[in-house]
KEVEX-482996 format. One line per 3 residues: their letters; for each residue z, y, x of N, C-alpha, C, CB. Coordinates in steps of 0.02 Angstrom, whole numbers. Glycine has a CB too. Layout:
<pts>
A) Z,Y,X,Z,Y,X,Z,Y,X,Z,Y,X | ... $
</pts>
This chain:
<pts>
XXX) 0,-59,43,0,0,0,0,62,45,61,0,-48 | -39,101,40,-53,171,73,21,226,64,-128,207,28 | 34,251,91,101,305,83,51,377,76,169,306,170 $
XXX) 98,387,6,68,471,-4,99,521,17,60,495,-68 | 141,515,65,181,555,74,251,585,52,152,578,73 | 250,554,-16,313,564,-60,346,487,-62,291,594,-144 $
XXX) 402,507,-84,451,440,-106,439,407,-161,519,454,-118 | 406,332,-161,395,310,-209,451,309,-240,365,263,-204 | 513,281,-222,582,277,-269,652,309,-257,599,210,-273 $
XXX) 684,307,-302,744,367,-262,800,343,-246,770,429,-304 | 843,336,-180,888,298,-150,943,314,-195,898,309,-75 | 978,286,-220,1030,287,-261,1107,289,-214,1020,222,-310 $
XXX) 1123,344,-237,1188,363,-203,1247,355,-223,1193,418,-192 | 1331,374,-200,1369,353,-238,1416,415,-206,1384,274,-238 | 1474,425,-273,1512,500,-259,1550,492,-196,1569,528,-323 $
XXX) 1571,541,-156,1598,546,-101,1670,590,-103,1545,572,-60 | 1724,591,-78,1763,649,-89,1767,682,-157,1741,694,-47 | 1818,715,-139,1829,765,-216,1793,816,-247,1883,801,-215 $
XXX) 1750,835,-200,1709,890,-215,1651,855,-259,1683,929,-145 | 1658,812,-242,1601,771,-309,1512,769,-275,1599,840,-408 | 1512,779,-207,1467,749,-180,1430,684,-184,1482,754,-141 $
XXX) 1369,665,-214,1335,601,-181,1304,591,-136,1302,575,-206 | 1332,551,-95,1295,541,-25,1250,477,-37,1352,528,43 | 1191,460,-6,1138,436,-25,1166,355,17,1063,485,0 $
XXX) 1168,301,-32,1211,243,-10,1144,204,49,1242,183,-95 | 1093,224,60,1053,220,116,1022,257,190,1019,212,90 | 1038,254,244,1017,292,276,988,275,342,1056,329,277 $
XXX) 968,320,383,915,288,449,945,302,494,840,314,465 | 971,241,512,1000,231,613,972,284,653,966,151,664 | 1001,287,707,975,341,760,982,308,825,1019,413,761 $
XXX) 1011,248,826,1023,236,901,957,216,961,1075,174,900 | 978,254,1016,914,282,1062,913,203,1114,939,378,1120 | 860,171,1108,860,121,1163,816,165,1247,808,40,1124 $
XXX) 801,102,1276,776,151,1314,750,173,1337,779,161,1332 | 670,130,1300,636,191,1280,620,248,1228,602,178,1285 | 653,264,1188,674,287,1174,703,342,1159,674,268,1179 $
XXX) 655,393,1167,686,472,1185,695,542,1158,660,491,1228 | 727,582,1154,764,634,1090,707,631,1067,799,717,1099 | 649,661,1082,600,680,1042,554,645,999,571,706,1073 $
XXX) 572,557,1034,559,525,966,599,523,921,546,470,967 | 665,518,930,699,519,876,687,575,811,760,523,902 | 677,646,860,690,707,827,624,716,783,705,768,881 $
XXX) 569,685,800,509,666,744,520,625,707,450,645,764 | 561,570,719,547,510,668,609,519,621,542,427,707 | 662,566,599,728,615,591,659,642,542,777,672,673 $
XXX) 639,693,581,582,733,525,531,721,487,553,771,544 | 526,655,488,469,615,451,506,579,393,427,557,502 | 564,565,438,608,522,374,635,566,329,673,476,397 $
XXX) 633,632,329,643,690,305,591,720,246,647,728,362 | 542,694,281,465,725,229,483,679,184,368,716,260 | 494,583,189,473,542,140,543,536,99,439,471,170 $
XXX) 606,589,131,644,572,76,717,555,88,614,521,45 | 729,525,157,792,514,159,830,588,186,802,447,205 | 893,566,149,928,622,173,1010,589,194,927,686,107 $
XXX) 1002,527,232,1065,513,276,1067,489,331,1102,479,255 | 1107,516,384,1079,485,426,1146,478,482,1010,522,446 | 1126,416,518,1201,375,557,1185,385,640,1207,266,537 $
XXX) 1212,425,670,1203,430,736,1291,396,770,1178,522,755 | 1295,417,830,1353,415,855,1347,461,923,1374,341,863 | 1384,469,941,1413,505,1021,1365,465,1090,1521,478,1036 $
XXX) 1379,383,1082,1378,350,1124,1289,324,1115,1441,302,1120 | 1258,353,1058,1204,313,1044,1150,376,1078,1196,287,954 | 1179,457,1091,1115,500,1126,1102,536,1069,1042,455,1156 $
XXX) 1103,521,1017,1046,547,950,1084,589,929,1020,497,885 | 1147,624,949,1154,675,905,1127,761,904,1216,672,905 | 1115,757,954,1077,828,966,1006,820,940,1073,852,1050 $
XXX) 977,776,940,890,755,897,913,768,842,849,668,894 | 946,733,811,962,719,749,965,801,703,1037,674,754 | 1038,842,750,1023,894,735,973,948,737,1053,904,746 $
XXX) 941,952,783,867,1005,794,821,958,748,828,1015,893 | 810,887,718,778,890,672,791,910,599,758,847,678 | 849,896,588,874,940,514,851,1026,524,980,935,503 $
XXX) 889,1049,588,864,1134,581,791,1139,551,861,1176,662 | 746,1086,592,672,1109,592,652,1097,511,619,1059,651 | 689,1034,496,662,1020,388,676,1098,374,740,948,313 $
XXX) 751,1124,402,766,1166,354,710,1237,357,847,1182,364 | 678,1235,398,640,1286,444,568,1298,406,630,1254,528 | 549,1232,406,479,1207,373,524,1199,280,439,1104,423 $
XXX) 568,1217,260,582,1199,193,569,1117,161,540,1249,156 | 572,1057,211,575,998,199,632,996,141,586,960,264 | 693,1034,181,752,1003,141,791,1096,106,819,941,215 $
XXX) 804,1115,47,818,1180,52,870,1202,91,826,1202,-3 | 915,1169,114,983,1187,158,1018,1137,197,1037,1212,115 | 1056,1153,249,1075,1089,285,1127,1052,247,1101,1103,357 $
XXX) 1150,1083,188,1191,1037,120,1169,980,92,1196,1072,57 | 1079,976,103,1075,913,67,1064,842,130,1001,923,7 | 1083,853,176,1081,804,223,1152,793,225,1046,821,291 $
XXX) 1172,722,242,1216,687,270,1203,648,341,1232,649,222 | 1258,680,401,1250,643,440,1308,611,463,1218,667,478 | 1310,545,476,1375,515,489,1359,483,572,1397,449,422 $
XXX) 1430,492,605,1442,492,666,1497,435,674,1460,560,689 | 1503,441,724,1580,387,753,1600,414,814,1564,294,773 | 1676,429,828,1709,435,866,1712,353,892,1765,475,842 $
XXX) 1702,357,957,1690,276,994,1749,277,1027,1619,259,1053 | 1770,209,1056,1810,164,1033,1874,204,1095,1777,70,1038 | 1817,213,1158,1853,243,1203,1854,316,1221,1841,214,1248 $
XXX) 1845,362,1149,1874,423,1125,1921,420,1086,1837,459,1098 | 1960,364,1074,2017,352,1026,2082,380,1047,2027,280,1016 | 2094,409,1107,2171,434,1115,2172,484,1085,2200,447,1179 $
XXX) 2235,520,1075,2258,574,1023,2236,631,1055,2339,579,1006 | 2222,634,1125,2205,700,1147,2120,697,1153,2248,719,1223 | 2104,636,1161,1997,642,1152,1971,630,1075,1943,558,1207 $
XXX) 2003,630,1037,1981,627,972,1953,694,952,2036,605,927 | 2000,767,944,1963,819,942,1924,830,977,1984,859,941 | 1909,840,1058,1852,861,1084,1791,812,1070,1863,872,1154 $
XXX) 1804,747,1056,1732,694,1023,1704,728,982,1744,622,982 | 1759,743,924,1723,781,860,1706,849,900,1778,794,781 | 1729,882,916,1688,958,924,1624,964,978,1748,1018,953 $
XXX) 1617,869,1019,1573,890,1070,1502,858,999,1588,841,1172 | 1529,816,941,1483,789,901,1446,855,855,1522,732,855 | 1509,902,851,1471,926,811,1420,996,836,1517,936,758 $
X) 1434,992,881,1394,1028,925,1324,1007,913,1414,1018,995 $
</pts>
């Protein structure tokens, strides 16, 4: 079957938190092998963007979080997506950022 560019069907999500968010109960890995490199990611982030998904699973230890992010800016840029509100991206603090004092800087070097 040929792809038209649109989403044939719509990923069905489920509520999140109190604010009454649905986050989309499907989303596209990011982890970088080695070959593998930001800028593929950060296209194939923005393609998966044109056809529709809007979740997406990186980590610290996997490379992809800086792709990940410069490809959401660029949807939001090109109007793929109207705001960086309708993306979800989920991360992981890894295993050996777990002490009480590398837990915040994981998150603030992630969300960078």
């Amino acid at each position: 079957m040929a792809s038209t560019g649109t989403p044939s069907s719509k990923i069905p999500d489920f509520p999140a938190g109190a604010d009454g968010w649905a986050v989309p109960a499907m989303g596209l890995g990011t982890s970088m092998y080695r070959t593998v490199t930001e800028d593929i990611v950060a296209a194939s982030v923005l393609s998966a963007l044109e056809l529709g998904y809007r979740h997406f699973d990186t980590a610290a230890l996997y490379g992809s979080e800086r792709a990940v992010g410069e490809a959401v800016a660029e949807a939001t840029r090109r109007e793929i997506v109207a705001s960086r509100k309708e993306v979800f991206v989920t991360t992981k603090v890894w295993c050996s950022q777990c002490h009480p004092e590398l837990v915040l800087p994981s998150l603030r070097e992630s969300l960078q």
